[in-house]
Each structure stands twice: as structure tokens, then as C-alpha cells.
C-alpha positions in Angstrom: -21.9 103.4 -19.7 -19.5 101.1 -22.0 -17.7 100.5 -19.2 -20.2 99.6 -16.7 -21.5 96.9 -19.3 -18.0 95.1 -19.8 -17.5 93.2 -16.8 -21.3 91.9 -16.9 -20.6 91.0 -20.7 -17.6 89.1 -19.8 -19.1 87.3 -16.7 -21.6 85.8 -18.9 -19.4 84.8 -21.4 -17.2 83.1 -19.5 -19.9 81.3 -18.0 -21.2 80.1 -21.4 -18.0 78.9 -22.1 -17.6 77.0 -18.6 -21.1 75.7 -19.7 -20.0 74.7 -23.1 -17.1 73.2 -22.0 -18.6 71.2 -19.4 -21.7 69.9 -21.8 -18.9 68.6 -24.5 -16.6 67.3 -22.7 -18.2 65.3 -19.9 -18.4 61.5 -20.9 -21.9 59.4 -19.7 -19.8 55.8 -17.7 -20.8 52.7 -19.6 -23.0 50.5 -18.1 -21.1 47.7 -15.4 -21.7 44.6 -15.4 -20.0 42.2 -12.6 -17.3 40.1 -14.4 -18.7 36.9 -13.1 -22.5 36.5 -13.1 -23.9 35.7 -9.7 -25.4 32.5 -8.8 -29.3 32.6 -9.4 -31.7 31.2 -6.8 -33.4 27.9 -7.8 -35.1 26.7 -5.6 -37.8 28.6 -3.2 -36.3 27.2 -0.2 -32.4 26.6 -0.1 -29.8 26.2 2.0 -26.3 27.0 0.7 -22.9 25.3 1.6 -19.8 25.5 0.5 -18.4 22.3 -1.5 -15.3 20.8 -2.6 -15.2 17.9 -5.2 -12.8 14.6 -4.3 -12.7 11.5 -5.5 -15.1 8.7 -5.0 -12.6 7.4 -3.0 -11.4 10.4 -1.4 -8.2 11.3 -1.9 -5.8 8.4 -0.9 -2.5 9.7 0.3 0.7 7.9 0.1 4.1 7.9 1.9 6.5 5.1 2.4 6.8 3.4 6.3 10.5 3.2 6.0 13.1 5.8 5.3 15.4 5.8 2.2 16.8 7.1 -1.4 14.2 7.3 -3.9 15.0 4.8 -6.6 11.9 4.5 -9.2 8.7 6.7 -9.3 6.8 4.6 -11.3 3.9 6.9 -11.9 3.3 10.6 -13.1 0.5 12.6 -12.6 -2.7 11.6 -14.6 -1.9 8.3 -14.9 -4.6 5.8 -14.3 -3.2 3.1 -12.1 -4.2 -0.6 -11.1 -4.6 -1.9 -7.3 -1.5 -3.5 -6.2 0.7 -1.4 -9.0 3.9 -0.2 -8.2 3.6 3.5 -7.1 7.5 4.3 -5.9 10.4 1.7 -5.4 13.0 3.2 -2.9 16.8 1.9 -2.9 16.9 -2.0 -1.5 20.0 -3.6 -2.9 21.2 -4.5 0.7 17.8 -5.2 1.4 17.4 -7.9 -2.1 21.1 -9.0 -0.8 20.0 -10.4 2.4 17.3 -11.9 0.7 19.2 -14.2 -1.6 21.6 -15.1 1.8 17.9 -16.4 3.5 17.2 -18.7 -0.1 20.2 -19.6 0.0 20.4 -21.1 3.5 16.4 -22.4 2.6 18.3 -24.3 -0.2 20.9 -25.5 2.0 18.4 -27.2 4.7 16.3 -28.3 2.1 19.3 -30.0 0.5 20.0 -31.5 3.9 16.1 -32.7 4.5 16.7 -34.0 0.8 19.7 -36.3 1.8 18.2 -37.5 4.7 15.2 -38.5 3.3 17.1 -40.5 0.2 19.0 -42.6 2.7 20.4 -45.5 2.7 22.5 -44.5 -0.1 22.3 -47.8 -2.8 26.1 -47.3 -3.1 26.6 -48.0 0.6 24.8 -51.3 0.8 27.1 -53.8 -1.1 30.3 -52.6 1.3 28.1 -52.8 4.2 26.9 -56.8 3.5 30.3 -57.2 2.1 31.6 -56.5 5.9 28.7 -58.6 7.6 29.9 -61.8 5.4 33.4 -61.2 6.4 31.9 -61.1 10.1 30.4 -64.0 9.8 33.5 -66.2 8.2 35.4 -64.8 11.1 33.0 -65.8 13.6 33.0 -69.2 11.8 36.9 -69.7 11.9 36.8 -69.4 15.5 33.6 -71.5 15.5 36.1 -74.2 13.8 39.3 -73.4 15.7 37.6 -73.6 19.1 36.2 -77.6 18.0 39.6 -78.1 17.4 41.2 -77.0 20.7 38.3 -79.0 22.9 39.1 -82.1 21.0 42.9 -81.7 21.0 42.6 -81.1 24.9 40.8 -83.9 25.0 43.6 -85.8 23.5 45.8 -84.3 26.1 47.6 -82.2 23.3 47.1 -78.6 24.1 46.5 -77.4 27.2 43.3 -75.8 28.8 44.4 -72.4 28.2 44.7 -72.7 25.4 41.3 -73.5 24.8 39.9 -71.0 26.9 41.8 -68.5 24.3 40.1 -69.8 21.7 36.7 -69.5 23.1 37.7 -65.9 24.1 38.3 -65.0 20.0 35.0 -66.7 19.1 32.8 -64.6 21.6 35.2 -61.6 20.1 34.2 -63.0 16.5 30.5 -63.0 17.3 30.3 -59.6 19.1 32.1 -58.3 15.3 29.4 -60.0 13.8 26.8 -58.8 15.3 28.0 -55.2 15.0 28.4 -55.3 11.6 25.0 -57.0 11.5 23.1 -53.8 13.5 24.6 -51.4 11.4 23.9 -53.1 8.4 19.8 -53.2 9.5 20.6 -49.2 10.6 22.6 -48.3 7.2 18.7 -49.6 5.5 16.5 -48.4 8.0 17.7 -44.7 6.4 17.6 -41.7 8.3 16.2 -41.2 12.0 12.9 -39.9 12.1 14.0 -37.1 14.8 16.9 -36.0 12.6 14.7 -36.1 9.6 11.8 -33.8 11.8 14.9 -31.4 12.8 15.9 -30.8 9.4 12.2 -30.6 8.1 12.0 -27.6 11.6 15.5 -26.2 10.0 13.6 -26.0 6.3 10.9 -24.2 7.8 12.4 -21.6 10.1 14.9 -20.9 6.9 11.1 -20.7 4.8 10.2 -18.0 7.5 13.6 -16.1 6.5 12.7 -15.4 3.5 9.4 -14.5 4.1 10.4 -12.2 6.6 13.3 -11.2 3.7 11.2 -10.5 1.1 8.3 -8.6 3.5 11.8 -6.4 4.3 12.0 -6.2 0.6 8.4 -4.8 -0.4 8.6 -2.7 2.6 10.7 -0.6 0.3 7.7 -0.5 -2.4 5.1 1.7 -2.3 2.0 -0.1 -4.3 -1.8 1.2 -5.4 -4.0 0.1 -2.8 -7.2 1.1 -5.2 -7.5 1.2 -8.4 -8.2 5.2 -9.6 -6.1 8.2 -11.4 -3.1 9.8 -9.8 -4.0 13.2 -8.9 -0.4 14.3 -7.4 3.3 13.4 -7.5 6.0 15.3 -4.9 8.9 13.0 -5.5 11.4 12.7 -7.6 13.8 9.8 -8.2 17.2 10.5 -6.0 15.3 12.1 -3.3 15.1 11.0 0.7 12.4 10.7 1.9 11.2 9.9 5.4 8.3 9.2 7.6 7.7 12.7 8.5 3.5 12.4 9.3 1.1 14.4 6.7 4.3 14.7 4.3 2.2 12.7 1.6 4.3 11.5 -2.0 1.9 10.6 -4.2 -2.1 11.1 -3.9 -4.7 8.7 -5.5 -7.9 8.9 -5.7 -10.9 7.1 -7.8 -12.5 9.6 -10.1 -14.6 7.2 -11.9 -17.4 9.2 -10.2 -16.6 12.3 -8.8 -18.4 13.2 -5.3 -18.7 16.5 -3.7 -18.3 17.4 0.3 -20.7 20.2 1.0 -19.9 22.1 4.2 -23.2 23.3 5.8 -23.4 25.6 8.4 -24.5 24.3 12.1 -27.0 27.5 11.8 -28.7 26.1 8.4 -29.2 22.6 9.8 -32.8 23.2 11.1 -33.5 24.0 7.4 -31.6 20.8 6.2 -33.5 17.9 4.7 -31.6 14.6 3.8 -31.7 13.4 0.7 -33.0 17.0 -0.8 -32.2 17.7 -4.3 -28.8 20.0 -4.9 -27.2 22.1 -7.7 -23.3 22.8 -7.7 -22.1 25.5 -9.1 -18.4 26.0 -10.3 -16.5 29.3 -8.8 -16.7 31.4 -11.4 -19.6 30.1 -13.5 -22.7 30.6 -11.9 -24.8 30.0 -15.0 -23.8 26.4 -15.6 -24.8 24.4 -12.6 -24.3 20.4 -12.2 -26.8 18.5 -10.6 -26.1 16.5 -7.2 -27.4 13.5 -5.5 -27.3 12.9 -2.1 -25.2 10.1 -0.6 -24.9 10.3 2.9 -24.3 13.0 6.0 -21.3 12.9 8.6 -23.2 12.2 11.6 -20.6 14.6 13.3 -20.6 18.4 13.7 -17.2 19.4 13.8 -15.0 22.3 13.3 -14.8 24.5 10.1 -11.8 23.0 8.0 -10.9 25.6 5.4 -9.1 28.5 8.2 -6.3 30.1 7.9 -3.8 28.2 9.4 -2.4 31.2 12.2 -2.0 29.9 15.9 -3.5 32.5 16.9 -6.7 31.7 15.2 -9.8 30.6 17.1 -12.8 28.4 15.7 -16.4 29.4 16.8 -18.0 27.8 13.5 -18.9 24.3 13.7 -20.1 22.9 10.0 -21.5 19.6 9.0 -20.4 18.0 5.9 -22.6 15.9 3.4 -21.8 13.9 0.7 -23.3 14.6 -3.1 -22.6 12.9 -6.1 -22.0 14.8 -9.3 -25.2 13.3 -11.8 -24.9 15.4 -14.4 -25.0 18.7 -15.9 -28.4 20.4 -15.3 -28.5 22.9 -18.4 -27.3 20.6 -20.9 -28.8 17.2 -19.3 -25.5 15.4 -20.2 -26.0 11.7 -19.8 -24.7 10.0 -16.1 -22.3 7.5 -16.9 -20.1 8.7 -14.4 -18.2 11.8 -15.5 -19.9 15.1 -15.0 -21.4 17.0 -17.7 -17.7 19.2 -18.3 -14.9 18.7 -16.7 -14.2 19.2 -13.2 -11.0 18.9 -11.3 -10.4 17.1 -7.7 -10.5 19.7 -5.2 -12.6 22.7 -7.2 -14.6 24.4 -5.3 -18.3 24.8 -5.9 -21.0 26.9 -4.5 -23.8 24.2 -3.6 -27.4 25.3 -3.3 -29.7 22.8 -1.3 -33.4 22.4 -1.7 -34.6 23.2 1.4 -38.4 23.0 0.8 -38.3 19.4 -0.8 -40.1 17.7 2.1 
């Protein structure tokens, strides 16, 4: 009868103790919460696009149109910069060397422009008279000898030849004279007015030297064409660099005001309303949103930008992009001077909800 009781006994037990065991040591999961709280609805209408901020400006990107040896980055990331500040210098000394051989040869022709301009020379004026008056006393010698041969062969003492030699040195005498005299009036008249125009063409085509020169020269320099912040830098002094296209150096952009381009899907455009009031929020904080204003829309549809880059890929979504300006923070009502409520960085991505019952 003991016996037939045992196993029953011990069945029991044991399942008391599986009981037991499973009652004390089972633990209750804590409650789970998502690590980043989703973004709430606020409006009763939205439509939803996804956005990336960029400067004012969008971002500006810079390369050099010439290949070369970096010399100078002049800039480092952060930096705010000037329009027309030097960016990157790349290696010219051949380059500047040329340049000085063009001002020199402009120096050279407008030296010679210079020297004709200044003649006659006031040192070159007394020897010039000084030879007309000797002309002239010559010519007058043989003026006198000549009276003297015609009366002598008058008087039957020289003969006619000799006369007619005599005439034949005065007409020499005269013709001295009156080459003396004409480049006497030339040596004052100065310089020809055609030689004086060549040398003024020879100025000017040596001016467009070194203007061509020193365009060669800033060719070489890589300058701010806005003013704004500089967002990137991939270059480093000793570097080549070419003209590879999309191979961008430095990036600039104007974040005085920071803008956002909202990517909206060509399916959600019925529901899209221009101008509509829109909320931004940050990846990763979907309790703090900023508050948007509309600028302007793309008037183009065109292919979804953010893929994955395979060449195998295929696009079948068409988005159109919108323009918003960051205002201000909506929860804290910052003030808009500009900056956005916290800080946000150029290319962050935000999750931007549209008011799509605003009209």
C-alpha cells in the first residue's frame, strides 16, 4: 500500500518544485521604450519630405582651372571668409617670372615713347645752328670768290673756266646750306608723328602683355567668390592637383541663414500647397522641431538624388524639391536673426512635415 503511494507522492513533489522554481525565478521584461522618440504629427493635414540643410548660398564648390603644385591653402575649415579672399595659391614662380619680362619690355617702350616725345634734345640745338652758320659763311665765300672771278675775266686775267668753277662751288656751297638748314628746322620739329604713334601702338600691345601676364598669374589663385564660412577643405599644401570635374578643394557656402531642400514625393504633390507652413525635425530628435518658411519650389520634377550610387541601380521615383528657410526654433521661440534656434550643421538631415490643410 506504501508502495503504491510513492511514485504518486514523488510526482507531485517534483511538480511543486518545477512550480516553485518556475514562479521565483522567472523575471517580468522591463518596459521598452524606442531609443529615439518618434516624430509627432502636427498638423491635421501633412505631407512629409525628406530635407537636407545648405547654405543660403548653396554650397559653392571650388577647384582651380589649371593644373599644378599646391603652394598656400590660405583657409581652414570654419573660417569665415571675404568675397575676392584668397582661398588657395598654387606654384607660379615661372608664371610671376614672365610677368616681370612683360613690365619690363612695357618699361622699355614706354622709355622709347618717352624719348621721342622729349625731342629735340636742348643739347643738340647749339651744334646744329653752329653748322647752319658755318653753311652759310661757306656759301658766302664762294658768293665773294665767284664776284671776283667775273670781274677778273672781265679784265682778261683768268680765264672762263675758271669762273665757271667757281660758280660750280657756290651752287655746291648753297646746296650745304640748305641741308644744314632742313635738318636744323627737322632736329626742332622733334619726333615724327608716325614714329611717335608706333611707339605709343608698341606701349600698348607691351600694356596688353602684362595684362595677359598677370591674368596667367591669378589664374594660379583660387579666390572667394561670396562672402560666407568654409564648410570643407581637401587640400593640403604640396599636393597636385588637377582639373579632374566634381573633384572639388575647398567648399563655401553662406550660412548667415541656413535654408533647407525638402525632397517631396511626386505622389504627395496633389496634397502640396505653396507657401504652407513647415516643421523640421533633426534625425534623432523628434521632440525639438525648428520652424520653416517657404521660399520657393523647383519648377522641375526630377529624379531622386540620394541612391546608392550601383550601376546597376534604376530610378522609378521622381521627387520635387522646395526650398525652406530655418525661422526659428518652434519649442523654445528663439528669436530670427538668422541662426536657428540650436545649432545645425550644413548638410544634416531633417525630417520635414508640411501643412497640407493650410489653404
Amino acid at each position: 500500500m506504501i508502495r503504491t503511494l510513492i511514485l504518486p507522492l514523488l510526482g507531485v513533489l517534483g511538480f511543486g518544485t518545477l512550480l516553485w522554481h518556475l514562479a521565483h525565478t522567472h523575471e517580468v521584461p522591463p518596459e521598452q521604450f524606442p531609443p529615439v522618440a518618434p516624430v509627432r504629427r502636427q498638423f491635421s493635414g501633412t505631407v512629409a519630405g525628406a530635407g537636407v540643410v545648405e547654405p543660403r548660398s548653396e554650397s559653392i564648390h571650388l577647384s582651380t582651372e589649371v593644373p599644378g603644385i599646391v603652394a598656400e591653402v590660405a583657409v581652414r575649415e570654419g573660417q569665415l571668409v571675404a568675397a575676392g579672399d584668397v582661398v588657395l595659391r598654387l606654384e607660379d614662380r615661372w608664371k610671376r617670372a614672365e610677368l616681370e619680362v612683360c613690365q619690363a619690355a612695357l618699361a622699355a617702350a614706354g622709355q622709347d615713347l618717352a624719348k621721342l616725345r622729349g625731342l629735340p634734345r636742348p643739347e643738340d640745338l647749339p651744334p646744329s645752328a653752329a653748322r647752319v652758320r658755318g653753311a652759310q659763311a661757306a656759301a658766302e665765300t664762294q658768293r665773294d670768290q665767284l664776284a671776283r672771278a667775273e670781274d677778273l675775266h672781265r679784265q682778261k686775267v683768268v680765264t672762263e673756266q675758271e669762273v665757271i668753277q667757281r660758280r660750280k662751288a657756290l651752287d655746291t656751297a648753297q646746296a650745304a646750306l640748305e641741308e644744314a638748314q632742313a635738318e636744323d628746322a627737322r632736329l626742332r620739329a622733334g619726333a615724327w608723328e608716325r614714329d611717335v604713334a608706333i611707339a605709343a601702338a608698341a606701349v600698348e600691345q607691351a600694356r596688353a602683355s602684362v595684362d595677359l601676364a598677370q591674368v596667367e598669374v591669378e589664374r594660379f589663385v583660387v579666390r572667394a567668390p561670396v562672402a560666407g564660412t568654409v564648410l570643407r577643405v581637401d587640400v593640403r599644401p604640396g599636393e597636385f592637383v588637377g582639373t579632374p570635374p566634381g573633384k572639388p578643394l575647398v567648399v563655401l557656402g553662406d550660412t548667415t541663414r541656413l535654408h533647407v531642400r525638402v525632397s517631396i514625393d511626386e505622389h504627395d504633390l496633389p496634397r502640396f500647397i505653396p507657401g504652407a507652413p513647415a516643421l523640421g525635425y533633426p534625425r534623432g530628435d523628434g521632440e525639438h522641431p525648428v520652424r520653416l518658411a517657404f521660399l520657393r519650389a523647383v519648377p522641375t520634377v526630377a529624379p531622386k538624388q540620394n541612391l546608392s550610387g550601383d550601376s546597376a541601380e534604376r530610378v522609378d521615383t521622381r521627387v520635387l524639391q522646395v526650398l525652406f528657410e530655418i525661422v526659428d526654433d518652434a519649442d523654445t521661440g528663439a528669436s530670427s536673426d538668422g541662426t536657428p534656434g540650436r545649432d545645425l550643421f550644413v548638410g544634416q538631415q531633417l525630417d520635414v512635415q508640411i501643412d497640407a490643410a493650410a489653404r
